[in-house]
C-alpha positions in Angstrom: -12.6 28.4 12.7 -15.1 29.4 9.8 -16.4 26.7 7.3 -13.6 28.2 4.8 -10.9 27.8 6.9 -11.9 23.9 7.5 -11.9 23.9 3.6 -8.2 25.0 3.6 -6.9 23.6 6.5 -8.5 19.8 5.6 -7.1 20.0 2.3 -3.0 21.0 3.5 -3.2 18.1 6.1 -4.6 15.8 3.4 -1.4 16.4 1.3 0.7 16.0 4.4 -0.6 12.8 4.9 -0.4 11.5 1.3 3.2 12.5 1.3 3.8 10.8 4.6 2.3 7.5 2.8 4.6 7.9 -0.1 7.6 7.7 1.9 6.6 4.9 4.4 6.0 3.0 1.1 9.9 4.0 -0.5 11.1 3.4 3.5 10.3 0.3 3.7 11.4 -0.9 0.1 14.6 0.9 0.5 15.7 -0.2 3.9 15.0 -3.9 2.5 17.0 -3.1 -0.8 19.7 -1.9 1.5 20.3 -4.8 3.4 19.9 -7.2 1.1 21.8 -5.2 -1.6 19.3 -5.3 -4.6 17.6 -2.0 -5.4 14.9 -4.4 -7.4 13.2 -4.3 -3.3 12.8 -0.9 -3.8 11.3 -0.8 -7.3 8.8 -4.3 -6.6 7.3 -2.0 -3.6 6.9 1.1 -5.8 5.5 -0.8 -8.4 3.3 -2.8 -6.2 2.0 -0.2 -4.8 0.6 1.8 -8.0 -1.1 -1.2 -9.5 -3.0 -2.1 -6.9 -4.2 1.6 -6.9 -4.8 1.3 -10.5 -7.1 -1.8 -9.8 -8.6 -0.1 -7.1 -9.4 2.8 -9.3 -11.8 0.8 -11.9 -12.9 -1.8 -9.5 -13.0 -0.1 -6.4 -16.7 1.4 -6.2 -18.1 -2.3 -7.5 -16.7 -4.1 -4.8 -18.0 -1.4 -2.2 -21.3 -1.8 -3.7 -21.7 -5.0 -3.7 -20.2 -5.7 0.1 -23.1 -3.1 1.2 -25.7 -4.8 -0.7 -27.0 -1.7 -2.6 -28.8 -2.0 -5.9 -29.5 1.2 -8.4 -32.5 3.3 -8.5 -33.2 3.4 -12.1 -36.6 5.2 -12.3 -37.2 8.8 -10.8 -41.0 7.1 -9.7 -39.4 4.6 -7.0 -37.9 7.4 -4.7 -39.1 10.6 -6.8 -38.0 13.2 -3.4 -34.8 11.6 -3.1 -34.3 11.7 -7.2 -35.3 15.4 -7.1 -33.1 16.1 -4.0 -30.1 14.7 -5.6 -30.5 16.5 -9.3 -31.3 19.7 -7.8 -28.3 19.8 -5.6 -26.1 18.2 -8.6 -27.1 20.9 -10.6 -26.6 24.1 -7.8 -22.7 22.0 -7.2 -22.1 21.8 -11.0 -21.5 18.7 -10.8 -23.2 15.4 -13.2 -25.6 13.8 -11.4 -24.7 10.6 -9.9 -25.6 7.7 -10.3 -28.4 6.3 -7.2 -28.3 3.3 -5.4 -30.3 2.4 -2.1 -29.2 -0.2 0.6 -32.5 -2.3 2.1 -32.0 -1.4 5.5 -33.7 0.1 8.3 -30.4 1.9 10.2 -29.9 5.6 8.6 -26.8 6.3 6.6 -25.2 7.3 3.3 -22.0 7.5 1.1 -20.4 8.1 -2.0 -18.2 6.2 -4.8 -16.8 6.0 -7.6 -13.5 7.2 -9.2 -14.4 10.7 -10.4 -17.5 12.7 -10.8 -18.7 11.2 -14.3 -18.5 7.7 -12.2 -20.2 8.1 -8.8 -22.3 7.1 -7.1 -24.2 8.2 -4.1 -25.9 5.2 -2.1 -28.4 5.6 0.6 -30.4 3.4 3.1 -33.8 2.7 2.8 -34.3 3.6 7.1 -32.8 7.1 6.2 -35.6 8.5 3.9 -38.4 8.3 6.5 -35.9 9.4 9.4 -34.9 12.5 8.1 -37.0 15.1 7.0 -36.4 17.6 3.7 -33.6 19.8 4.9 -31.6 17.4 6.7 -31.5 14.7 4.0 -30.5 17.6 1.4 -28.0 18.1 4.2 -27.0 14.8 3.9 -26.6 14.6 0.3 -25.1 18.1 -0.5 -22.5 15.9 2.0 -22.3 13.1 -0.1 -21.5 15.4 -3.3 -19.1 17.3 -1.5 -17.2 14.3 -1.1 -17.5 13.9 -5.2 -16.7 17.6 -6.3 -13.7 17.1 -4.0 -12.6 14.4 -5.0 -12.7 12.5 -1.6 -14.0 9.6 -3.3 -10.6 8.9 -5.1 -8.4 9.8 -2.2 -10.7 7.6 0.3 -9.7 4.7 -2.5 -5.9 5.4 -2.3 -5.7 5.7 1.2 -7.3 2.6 1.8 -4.9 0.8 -0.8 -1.8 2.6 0.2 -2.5 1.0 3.4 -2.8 -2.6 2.7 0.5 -1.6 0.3 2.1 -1.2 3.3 0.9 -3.9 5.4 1.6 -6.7 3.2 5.0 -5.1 2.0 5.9 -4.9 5.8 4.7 -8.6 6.3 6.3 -10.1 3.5 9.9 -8.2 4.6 8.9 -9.6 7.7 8.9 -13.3 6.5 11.9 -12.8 4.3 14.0 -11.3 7.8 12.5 -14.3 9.7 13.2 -17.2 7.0 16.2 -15.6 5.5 16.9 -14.9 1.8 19.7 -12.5 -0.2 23.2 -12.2 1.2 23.5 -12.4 5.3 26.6 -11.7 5.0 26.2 -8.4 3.8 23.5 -7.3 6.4 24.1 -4.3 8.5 23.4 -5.2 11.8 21.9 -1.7 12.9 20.1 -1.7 9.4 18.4 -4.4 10.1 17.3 -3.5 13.1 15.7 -0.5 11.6 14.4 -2.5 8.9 12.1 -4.8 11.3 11.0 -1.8 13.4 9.9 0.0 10.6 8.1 -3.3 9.5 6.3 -3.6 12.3 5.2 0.0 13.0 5.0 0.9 9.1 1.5 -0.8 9.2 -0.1 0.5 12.6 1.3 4.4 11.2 -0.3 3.6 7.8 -3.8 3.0 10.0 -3.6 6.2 11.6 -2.3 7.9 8.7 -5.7 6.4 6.7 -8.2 7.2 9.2 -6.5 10.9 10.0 -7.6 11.6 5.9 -11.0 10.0 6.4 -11.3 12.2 9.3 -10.2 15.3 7.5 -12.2 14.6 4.4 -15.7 14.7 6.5 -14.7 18.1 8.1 -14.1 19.3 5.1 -17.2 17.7 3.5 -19.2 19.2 6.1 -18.3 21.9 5.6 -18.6 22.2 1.6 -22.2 20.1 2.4 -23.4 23.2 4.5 -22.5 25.8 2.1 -24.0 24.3 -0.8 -27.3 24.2 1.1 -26.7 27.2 2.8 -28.1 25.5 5.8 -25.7 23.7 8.3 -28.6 23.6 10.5 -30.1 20.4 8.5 -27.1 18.4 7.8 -26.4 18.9 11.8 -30.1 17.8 12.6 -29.2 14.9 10.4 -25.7 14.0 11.8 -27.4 14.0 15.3 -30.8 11.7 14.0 -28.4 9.4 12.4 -25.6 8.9 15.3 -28.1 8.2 17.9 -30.8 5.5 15.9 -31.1 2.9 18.0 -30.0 0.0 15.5 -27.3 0.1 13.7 -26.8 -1.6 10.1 -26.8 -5.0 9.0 -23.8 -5.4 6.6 -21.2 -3.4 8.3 -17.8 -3.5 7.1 -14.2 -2.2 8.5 -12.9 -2.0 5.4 -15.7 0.4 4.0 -16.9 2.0 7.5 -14.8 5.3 6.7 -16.9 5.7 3.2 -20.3 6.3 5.5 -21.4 10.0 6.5 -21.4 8.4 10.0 -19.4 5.6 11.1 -21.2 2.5 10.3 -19.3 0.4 13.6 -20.2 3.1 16.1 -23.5 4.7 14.8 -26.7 3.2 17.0 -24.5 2.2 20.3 -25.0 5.8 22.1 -28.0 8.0 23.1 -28.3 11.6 22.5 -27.7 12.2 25.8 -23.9 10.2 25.9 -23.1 11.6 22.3 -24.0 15.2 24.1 -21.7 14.5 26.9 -18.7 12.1 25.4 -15.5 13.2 25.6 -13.1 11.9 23.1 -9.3 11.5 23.9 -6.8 12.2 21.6 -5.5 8.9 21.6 -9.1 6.9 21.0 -9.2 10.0 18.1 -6.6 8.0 16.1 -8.5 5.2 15.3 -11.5 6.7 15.0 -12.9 6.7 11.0 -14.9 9.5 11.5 -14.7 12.8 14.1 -17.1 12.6 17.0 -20.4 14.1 15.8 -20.6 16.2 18.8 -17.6 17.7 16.9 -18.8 18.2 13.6 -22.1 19.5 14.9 -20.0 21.9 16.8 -18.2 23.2 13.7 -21.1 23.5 11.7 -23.5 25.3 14.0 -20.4 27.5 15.3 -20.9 26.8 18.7 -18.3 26.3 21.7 -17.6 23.0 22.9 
């Protein structure tokens, strides 16, 4: 598989998977409407579920910032090779230069924000610019921008809300199953059944559904990072540098982990000599934020695993 067919392939599954949200969401909400006979269920979880992506939207990237403790680079003269890094490779991806923000801490790592490419925002940590030398940190950040021109930073949002839609829709059916409410009387038993099955797996699928995307969406922007460079060589150097530091960062976050270029939970627990040798089964895969690097640096240099 060539870096263009990742590009393709990453972007069907993506829609697949939104889809698959969508209807978990309407599920749910009609299953619930059914059995209590009031097809207001059904429109409270549609509706719930677009405003909190609509809060998510304008708010999302502040609260990111703020949970990873990153303030903004405001003067080219504080990190003047990072500043030229990111405008030259803004300008070679067409894209507005985003907006910088560095996190104080010594573990390596990246990611981007924001709601669209006028709003983002690329933040790094300050342990990644002495780590990584030229090419590999322009590896990292033609990564970071791929993520923008492709819009990963908005679908990384929904994904993340459509999930917590669908946990607390599932848990508040739950409770109203458990403690009663609408007509019993009118309750299919087999509908209900279905109803507090899908409640309770609704949630775990909306996990795996969330981190299948993430993983998608750094496949894809490797593989948009390495073209824009025109060097997957670098970003692989870098993948490898910043999987296998020894520490791993301070503020680390499960809610935000899938935003980082390399998982934030995992990075610094394994040398380059288990990353090398680790193999990854398809079930640990599905709750996994990120692909094994081992993977990624297989699909960018080409080589057989």
């Amino acid at each position: 598989m060539t870096l263009y067919t990742h590009q393709a392939s990453n972007t069907r599954k993506t829609i697949v998977l939104m889809t698959v949200f969508l209807v978990l969401i309407i599920l749910i909400g009609f299953l619930f409407s059914y059995i209590y006979q009031s097809p207001n269920i059904l429109y409270m979880a549609v509706i719930f579920s677009l405003l909190m992506n609509f809060f998510s939207y304008f708010y999302s990237d502040k609260i990111v910032l703020a949970q990873a403790g990153a303030r903004e680079i405001k003067d080219r003269a504080e990190f003047p090779d990072l500043w030229n890094i990111v405008e030259n490779l803004s300008i070679t991806a067409g894209l507005p230069m985003p907006r910088l923000f560095v996190i104080d801490d010594p573990a390596p790592n990246a990611f981007a924000t924001g709601r669209n490419k006028e709003h983002a925002v690329i933040a790094v940590t300050t342990g990644i610019l002495p780590l990584l030398n030229k090419s590999e940190l322009e590896g990292v950040i033609a990564h970071e921008l791929s993520h923008i021109g492709n819009k990963d930073i908005l679908i990384q949002t929904v994904v993340v809300i459509f999930a917590g839609a669908i946990s607390i829709l599932a848990d508040m059916f739950l409770r109203m199953s458990m403690f009663g409410g609408g007509d019993r009387e009118n309750k299919n038993g087999m509908m209900m059944f279905l109803a507090i099955g899908a409640a309770i797996l609704a949630p775990i699928a909306a996990t795996i559904i969330q981190l299948a995307i993430s993983r998608k969406r750094e496949f894809l922007a490797d593989a948009d990072g390495a073209l824009l460079t025109r060097y997957p060589e670098g970003l692989a150097s870098a993948l490898q540098k910043i999987s296998t530091f020894p520490k791993q960062l301070e503020r680390v976050n499960k809610a935000t982990a899938h935003l980082y270029i390399v998982d934030p939970m995992v990075a610094g627990l394994a040398s380059e000599e288990t990353e090398a040798e680790e193999k990854v089964s398809w079930f640990a895969k599905l709750f996994m934020t990120h692909p094994p690097v081992r993977e990624r640096i297989v699909a960018l240099l080409g080589e057989k695993s």
